[in-house]
Every structure is written in structure tokens, then in C-alpha cells.
C-alpha positions as CSV (number, residue, x, y, z in Angstrom):
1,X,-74.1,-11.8,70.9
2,X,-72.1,-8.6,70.0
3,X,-73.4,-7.2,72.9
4,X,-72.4,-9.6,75.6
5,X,-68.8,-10.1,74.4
6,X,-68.7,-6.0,74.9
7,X,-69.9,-6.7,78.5
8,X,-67.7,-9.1,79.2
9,X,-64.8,-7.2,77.8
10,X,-65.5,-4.1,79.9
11,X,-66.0,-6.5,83.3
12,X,-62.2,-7.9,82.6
13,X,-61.1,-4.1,82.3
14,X,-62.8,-3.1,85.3
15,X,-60.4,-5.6,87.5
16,X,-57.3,-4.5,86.0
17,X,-58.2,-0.6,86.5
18,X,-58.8,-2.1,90.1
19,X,-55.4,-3.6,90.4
20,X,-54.0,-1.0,89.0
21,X,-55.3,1.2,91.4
22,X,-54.1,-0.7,94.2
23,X,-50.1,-1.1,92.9
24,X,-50.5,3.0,92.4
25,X,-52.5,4.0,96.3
26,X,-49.1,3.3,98.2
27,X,-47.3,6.1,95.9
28,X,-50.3,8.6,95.7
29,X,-50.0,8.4,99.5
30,X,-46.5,8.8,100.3
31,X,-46.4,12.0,98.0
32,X,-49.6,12.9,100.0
33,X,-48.1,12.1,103.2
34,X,-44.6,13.9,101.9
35,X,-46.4,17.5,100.9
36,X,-48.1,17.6,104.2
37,X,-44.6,17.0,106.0
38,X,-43.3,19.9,103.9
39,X,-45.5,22.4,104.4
40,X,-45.2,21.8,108.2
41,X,-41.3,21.9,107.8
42,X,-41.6,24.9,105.8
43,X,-44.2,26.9,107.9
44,X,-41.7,25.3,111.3
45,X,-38.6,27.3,109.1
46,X,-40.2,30.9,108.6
47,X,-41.7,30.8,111.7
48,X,-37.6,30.1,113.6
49,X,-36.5,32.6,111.2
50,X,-39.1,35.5,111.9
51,X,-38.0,34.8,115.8
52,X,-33.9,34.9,115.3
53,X,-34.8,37.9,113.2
54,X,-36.9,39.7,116.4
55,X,-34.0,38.2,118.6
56,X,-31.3,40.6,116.5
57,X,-33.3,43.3,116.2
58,X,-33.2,43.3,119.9
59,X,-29.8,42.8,120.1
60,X,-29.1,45.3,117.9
61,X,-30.9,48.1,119.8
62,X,-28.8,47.0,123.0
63,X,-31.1,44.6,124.4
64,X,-29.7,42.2,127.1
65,X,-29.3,38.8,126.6
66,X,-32.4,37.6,128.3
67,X,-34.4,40.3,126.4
68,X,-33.4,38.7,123.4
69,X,-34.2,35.2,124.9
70,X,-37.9,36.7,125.4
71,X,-38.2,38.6,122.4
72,X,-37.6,35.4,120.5
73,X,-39.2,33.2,122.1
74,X,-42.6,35.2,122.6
75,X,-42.4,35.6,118.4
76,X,-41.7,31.5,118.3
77,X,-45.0,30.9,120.7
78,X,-46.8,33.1,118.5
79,X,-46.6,31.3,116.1
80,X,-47.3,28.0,117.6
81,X,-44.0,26.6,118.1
82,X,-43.0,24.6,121.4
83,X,-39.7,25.0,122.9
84,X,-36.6,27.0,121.2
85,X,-33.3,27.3,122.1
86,X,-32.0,30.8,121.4
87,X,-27.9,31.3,121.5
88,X,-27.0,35.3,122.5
89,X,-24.3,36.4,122.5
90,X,-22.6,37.6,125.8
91,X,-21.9,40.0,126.5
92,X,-23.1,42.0,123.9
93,X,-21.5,43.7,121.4
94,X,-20.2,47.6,121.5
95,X,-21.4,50.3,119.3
96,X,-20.5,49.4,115.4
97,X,-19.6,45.7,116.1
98,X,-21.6,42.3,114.4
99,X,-24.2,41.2,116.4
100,X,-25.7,37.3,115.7
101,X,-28.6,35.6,117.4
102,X,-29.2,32.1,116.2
103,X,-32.6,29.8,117.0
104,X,-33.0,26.2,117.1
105,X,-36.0,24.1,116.7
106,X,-36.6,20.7,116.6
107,X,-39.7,20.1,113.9
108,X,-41.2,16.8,114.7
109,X,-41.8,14.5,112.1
110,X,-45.6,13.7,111.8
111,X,-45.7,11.2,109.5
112,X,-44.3,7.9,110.8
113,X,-43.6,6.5,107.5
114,X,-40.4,9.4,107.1
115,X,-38.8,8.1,111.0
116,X,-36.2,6.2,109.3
117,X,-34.9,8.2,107.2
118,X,-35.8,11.5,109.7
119,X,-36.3,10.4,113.2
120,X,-39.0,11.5,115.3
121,X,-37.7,15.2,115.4
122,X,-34.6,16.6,113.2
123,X,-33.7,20.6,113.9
124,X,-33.9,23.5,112.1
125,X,-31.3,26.5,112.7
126,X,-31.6,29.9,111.6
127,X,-28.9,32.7,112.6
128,X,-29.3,36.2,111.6
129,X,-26.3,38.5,112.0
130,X,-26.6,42.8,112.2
131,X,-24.6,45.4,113.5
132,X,-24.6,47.1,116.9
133,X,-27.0,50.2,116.9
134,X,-26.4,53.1,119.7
């Protein structure tokens, strides 16, 4: 007797770990979902900073503007990015003077869930500023 009111007890329970688990998926997933959107955002940034820093180096050392163009946009491909848009100045700097590159990039946004409130891409700008080298 004892035994099959403990059986019937632990059936009920198993349902309401069920249900329970089903109000709780939705949530599990969309922080799921929202890490692996911020890692890609994250790895999208370093990788538009490393190229606007390459882009200023250039500058620095009295690169042209399509130089810099290149210079960033070869370090961009390399690291898997698609299409950047790289703002030089021009003309250049003298000798002594500030020197700024910037890079945009529009990350898009993988997860269709975060298009509302994101939209299908959303940029990223990085500028990096040094001075004029002889």
C-alpha cells in the first residue's frame, strides 16, 4: 500500500518537473542564443580594432591614403570580416601632427530573435588616433 501511494506521488512530480521545464526552455535559450551573439559581436570588435590600429600605423609612417585603405582592409579579411569602410584622412598629416584612421563594420545579427530590438546588421566603429612619424 505504502509502496504504491510512493509511486504515485513520484509520477505527479515527474509532470510538474516537466512543465516546469517547458515554462524555463524559452529563457535557457535566449541566454543561449544571447552569448553566442556576444561572442560574435565581440570577436567582430577586436577584429575592426586590430585593422584601424594597422590603418594608423600606416598612416603614421607616411603611408598614403589608399595604403591605409589596404593595410586595413587586408588585416579586416584576415580575420574573416566582409566589407569595411575605412575613413583616412587626406591629405595626410605633416611631421609631428595627429594622425586618426577610423573603421566601420556592420556586424550582422545572427540570431533572428534580437532583429527588433538590433536589426539585421548594426555597426561597430573603432578610431585610433597617433602622431605623424618622419
Amino acid at each position: 500500500m505504502r509502496r504504491q501511494r510512493f509511486q504515485r506521488a513520484a509520477a505527479a512530480e515527474g509532470g510538474q518537473s516537466l512543465v516546469e521545464f517547458a515554462l524555463l526552455l524559452p529563457l535557457l535559450l535566449l541566454i543561449l542564443l544571447g552569448t553566442i551573439q556576444f561572442g560574435i559581436v565581440l570577436e567582430n570588435y577586436l577584429a575592426v580594432v586590430d585593422a584601424a590600429h594597422v590603418g594608423d600605423r600606416v598612416a603614421s609612417l607616411g603611408g598614403t591614403c589608399g595604403q591605409v585603405t589596404t593595410a586595413a582592409r587586408q588585416t579586416a579579411t584576415a580575420a574573416g570580416l566582409g566589407h569595411i569602410s575605412v575613413n583616412c584622412p587626406s591629405p595626410l598629416p605633416l611631421a609631428g601632427q595627429a594622425v586618426a584612421v577610423g573603421v566601420t563594420y556592420d556586424i550582422p545579427v545572427v540570431v533572428p530573435l534580437f532583429w527588433p530590438m538590433l536589426g539585421k546588421h548594426f555597426p561597430i566603429t573603432s578610431t585610433m588616433t597617433s602622431l605623424e612619424e618622419d
